[in-house]
PLY file of the C-alpha trace (Angstrom):
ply
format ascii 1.0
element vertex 278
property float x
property float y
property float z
element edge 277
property int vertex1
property int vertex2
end_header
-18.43 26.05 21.71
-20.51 23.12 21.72
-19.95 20.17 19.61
-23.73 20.20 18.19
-23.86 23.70 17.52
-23.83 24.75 13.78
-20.05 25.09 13.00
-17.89 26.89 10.49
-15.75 25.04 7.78
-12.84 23.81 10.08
-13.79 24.47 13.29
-12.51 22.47 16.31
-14.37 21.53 19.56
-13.80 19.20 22.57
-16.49 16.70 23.40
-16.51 14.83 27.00
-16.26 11.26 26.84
-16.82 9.73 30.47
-13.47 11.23 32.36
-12.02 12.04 28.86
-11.42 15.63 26.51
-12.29 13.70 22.71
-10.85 16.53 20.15
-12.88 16.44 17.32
-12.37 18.35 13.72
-15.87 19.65 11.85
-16.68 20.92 8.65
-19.83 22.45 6.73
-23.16 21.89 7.85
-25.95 19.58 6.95
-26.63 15.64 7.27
-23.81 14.48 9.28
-21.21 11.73 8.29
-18.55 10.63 10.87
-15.17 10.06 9.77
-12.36 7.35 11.73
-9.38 7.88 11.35
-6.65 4.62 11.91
-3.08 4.45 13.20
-0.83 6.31 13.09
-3.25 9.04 12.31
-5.53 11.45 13.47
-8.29 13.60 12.60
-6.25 16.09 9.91
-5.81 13.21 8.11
-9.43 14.00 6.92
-8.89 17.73 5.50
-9.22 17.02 1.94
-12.15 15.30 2.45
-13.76 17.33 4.82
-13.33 20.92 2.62
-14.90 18.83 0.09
-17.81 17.62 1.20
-18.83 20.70 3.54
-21.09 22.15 1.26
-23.85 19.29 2.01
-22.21 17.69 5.04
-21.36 18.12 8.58
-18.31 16.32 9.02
-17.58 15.59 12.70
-14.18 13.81 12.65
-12.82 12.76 16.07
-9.04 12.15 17.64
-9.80 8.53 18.60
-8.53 7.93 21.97
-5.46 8.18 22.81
-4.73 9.41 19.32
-4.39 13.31 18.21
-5.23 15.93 21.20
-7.40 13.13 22.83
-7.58 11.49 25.98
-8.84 7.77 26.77
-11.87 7.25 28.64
-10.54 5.52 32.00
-13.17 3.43 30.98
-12.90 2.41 27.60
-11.04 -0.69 26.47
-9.98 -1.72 22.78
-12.09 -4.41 22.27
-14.74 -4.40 19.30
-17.61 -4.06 22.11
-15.27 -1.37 23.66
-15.02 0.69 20.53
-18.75 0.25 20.00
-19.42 1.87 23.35
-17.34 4.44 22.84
-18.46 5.49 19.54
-21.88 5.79 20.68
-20.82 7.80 24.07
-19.33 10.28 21.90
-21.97 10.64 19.58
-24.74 10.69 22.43
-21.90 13.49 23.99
-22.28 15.58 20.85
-25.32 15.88 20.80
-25.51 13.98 17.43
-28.86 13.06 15.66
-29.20 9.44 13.88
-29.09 8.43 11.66
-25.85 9.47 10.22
-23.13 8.49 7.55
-19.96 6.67 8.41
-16.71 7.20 6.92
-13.57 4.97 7.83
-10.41 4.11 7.37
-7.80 1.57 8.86
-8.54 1.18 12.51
-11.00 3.48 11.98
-13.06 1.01 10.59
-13.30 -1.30 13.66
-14.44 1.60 15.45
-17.51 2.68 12.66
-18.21 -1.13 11.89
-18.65 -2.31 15.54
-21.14 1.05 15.98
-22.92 0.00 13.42
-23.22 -3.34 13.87
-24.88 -2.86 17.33
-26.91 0.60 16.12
-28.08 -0.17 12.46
-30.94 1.59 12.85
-28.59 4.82 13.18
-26.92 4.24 10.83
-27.89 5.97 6.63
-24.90 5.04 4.56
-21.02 3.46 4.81
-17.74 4.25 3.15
-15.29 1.87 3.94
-11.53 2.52 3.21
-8.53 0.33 3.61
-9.44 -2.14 6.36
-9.39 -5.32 7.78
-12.59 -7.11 9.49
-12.41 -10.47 8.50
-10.76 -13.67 10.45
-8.66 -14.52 7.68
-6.33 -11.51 7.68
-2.95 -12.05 8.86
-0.81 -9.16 9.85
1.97 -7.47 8.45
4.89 -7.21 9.69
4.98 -4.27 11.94
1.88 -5.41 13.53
2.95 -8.50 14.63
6.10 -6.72 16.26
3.64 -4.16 18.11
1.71 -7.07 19.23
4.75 -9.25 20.94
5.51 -8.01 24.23
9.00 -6.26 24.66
9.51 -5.98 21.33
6.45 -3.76 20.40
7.69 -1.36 23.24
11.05 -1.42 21.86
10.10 -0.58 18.55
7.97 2.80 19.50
11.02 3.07 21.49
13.65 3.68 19.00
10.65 5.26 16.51
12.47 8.10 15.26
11.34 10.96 12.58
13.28 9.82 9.12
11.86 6.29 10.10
8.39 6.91 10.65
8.69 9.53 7.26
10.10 6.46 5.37
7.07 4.17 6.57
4.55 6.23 5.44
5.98 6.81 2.41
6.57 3.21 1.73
2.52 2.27 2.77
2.12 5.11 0.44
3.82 4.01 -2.80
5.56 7.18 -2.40
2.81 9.44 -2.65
2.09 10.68 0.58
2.32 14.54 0.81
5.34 15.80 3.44
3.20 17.93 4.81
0.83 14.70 5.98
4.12 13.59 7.35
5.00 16.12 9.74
1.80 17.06 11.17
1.11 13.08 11.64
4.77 13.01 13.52
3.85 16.64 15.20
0.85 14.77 17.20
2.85 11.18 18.04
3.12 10.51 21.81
4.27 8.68 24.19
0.27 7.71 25.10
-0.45 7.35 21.83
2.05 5.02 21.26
1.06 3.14 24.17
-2.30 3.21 22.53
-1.30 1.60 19.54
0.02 -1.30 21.36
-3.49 -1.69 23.31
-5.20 -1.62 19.97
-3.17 -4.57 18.22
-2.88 -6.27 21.24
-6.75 -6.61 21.61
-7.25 -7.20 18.14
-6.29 -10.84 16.79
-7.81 -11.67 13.99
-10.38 -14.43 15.64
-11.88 -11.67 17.32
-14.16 -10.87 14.38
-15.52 -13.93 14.26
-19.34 -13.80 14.29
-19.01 -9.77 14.14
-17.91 -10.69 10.44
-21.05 -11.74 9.36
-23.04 -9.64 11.23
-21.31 -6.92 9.06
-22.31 -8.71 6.16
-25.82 -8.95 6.97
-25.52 -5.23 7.61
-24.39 -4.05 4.20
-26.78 -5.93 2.90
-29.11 -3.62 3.96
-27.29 -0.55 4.46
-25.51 1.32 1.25
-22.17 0.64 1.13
-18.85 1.89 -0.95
-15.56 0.74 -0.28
-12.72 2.33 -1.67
-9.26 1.08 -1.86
-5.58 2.08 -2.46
-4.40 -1.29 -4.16
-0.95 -0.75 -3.80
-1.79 -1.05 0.02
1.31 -3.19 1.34
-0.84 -3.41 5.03
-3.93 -5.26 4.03
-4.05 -7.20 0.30
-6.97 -5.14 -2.23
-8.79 -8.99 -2.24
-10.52 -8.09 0.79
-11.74 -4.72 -0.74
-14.31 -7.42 -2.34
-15.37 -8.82 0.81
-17.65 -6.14 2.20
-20.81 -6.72 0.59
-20.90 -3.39 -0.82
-23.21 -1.92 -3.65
-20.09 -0.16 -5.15
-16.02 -0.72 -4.84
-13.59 1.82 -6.51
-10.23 0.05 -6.73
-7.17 2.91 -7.06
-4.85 1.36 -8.63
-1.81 3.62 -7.94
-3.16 4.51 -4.43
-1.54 3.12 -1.16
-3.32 2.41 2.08
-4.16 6.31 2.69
-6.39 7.27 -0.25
-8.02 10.25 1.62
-4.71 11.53 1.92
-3.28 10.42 -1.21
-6.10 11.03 -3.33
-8.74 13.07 -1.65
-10.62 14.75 -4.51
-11.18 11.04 -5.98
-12.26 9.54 -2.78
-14.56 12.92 -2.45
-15.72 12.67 -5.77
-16.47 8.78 -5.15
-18.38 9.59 -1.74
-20.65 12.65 -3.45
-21.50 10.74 -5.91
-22.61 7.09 -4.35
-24.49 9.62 -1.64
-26.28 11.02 -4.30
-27.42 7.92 -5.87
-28.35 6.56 -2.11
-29.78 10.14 -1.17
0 1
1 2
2 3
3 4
4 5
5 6
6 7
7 8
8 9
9 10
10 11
11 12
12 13
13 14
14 15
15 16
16 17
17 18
18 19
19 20
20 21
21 22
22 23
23 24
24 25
25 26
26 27
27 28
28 29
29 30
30 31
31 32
32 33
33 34
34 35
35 36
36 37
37 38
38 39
39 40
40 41
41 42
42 43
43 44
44 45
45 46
46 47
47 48
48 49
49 50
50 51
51 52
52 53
53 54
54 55
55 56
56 57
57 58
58 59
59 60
60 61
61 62
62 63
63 64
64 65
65 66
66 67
67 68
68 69
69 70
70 71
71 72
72 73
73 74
74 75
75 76
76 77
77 78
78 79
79 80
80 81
81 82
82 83
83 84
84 85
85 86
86 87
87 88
88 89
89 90
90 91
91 92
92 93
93 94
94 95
95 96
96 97
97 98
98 99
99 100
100 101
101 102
102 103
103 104
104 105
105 106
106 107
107 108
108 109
109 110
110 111
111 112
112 113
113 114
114 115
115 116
116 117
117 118
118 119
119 120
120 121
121 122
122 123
123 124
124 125
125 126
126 127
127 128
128 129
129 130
130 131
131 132
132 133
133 134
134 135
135 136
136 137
137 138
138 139
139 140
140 141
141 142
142 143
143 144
144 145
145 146
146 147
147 148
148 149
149 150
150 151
151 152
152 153
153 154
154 155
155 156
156 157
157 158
158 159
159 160
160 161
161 162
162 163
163 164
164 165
165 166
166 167
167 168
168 169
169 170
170 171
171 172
172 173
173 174
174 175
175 176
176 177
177 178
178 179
179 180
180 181
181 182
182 183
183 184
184 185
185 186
186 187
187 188
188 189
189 190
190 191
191 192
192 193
193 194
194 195
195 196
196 197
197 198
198 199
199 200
200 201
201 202
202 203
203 204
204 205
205 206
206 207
207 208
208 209
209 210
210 211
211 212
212 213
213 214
214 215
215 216
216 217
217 218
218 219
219 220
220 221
221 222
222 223
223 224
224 225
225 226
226 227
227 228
228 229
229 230
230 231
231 232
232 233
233 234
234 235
235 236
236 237
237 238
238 239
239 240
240 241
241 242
242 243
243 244
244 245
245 246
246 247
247 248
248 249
249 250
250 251
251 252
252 253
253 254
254 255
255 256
256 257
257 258
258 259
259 260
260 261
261 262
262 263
263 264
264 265
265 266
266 267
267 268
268 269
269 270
270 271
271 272
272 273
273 274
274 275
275 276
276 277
């Protein structure tokens, strides 16, 4: 099956990327909004949004490279222009029709914003959750050990199940369903891993300079919502603020997943700031 045929709620297809299989997730049918996942995640992470929103969206949620059931592009490098290119290879791939909405989350968001950025003309609405595009960030702790040499590879090394369970529960403020757990662990690799050390390797902070304000020029134009878990211990609810956007929702007792943790409020928020910016 083709990845712009009309689809069935949940239905899973395989789009070519250059020399790489993309797995992608869909639901519904309708206008399409494209959702990012971050690390360590994948496209399930997405579920409770997705059955949500199917009755007047296509979702088309992608494994990002290297991530889920994906492969990576031989081509393709982390970089913001990198990500950029790939985003709109995949979409040109699927057969996808601009312009569409974008839905992101972590990493995810680099991916989305850097699209965007280069193809706002494509581009209807943004939702923005939980992440960091601004040169001011500094990283938390586990990121700075994934980005040092040695010790990043020694830390995926000795990754082990009750550790990465205990992680994501702490990010979580101990709300993050088991089952989230153990299908996120179920799809952890030793490429993806590798991946994830690509990704924070190529992305120091002073990378978004320029591309920072460029973003704000484009949700000046371009309806945005940002929602955000503020008990996220990864990236500080001050820069929730910083995006520009026509409407934040702050969850207070949320972590850094709220489409996981909360998806029918992050559903609810999305239906509703769509249908004011129909």
């Amino acid at each position: 099956m083709s990845a712009a045929q009309s689809v069935q709620p949940q239905a899973t297809c395989k789009v070519r990327v250059g020399d790489a299989s993309i797995n992608v997730l869909q639901w519904g049918n309708g206008p399409t909004a494209v959702l990012f996942h971050g690390n360590p995640d994948s496209a399930v992470m997405w579920e409770g949004i997705g059955k949500r929103l199917e009755a007047r969206f296509r979702c088309f949620a992608p494994d990002l490279p290297g991530f889920g059931r994906s492969e990576v592009p031989t081509d393709y490098d982390p970089s913001l222009d990198g990500m950029a290119r790939f985003v709109e290879q995949l979409l040109r791939s699927a057969g996808i029709k601009p312009p569409v909405d974008l839905v992101s989350h972590d990493f995810g968001g680099r991916f989305a914003l850097a699209w965007a950025i280069k193809h706002p003309a494509d581009v209807r609405r943004i939702v923005v959750m939980n992440t960091a595009f601004f040169s001011d960030y500094r990283w938390h702790f586990w990121a700075r050990m994934w980005r040092t040499p040695v010790l990043g590879e020694l830390s995926m090394a000795v990754m082990n199940r009750p550790m990465f369970g205990r992680e994501l529960g702490r990010g979580a403020g101990g709300r993050m369903p088991q089952e989230h757990v153990d299908r996120t662990w179920a799809l952890i690799t030793p490429r993806m891993k590798r991946e994830v050390l690509r990704l924070y390797r190529a992305s120091d902070p002073s990378t978004f300079k320029g591309w920072e304000d460029e973003l704000l020029a484009l949700t000046a134009t371009k309806p945005t919502l940002v929602i955000w878990g503020d008990k996220d211990p990864y990236i500080s609810s001050r820069y929730a603020e910083r995006f520009n956007a026509r409407k934040v929702v702050h969850l207070p007792e949320i972590g850094h997943w709220p489409a996981v943790e909360a998806p029918a409020a992050c559903a609810e928020a999305i239906l509703e700031f769509f249908s004011e910016y129909a």
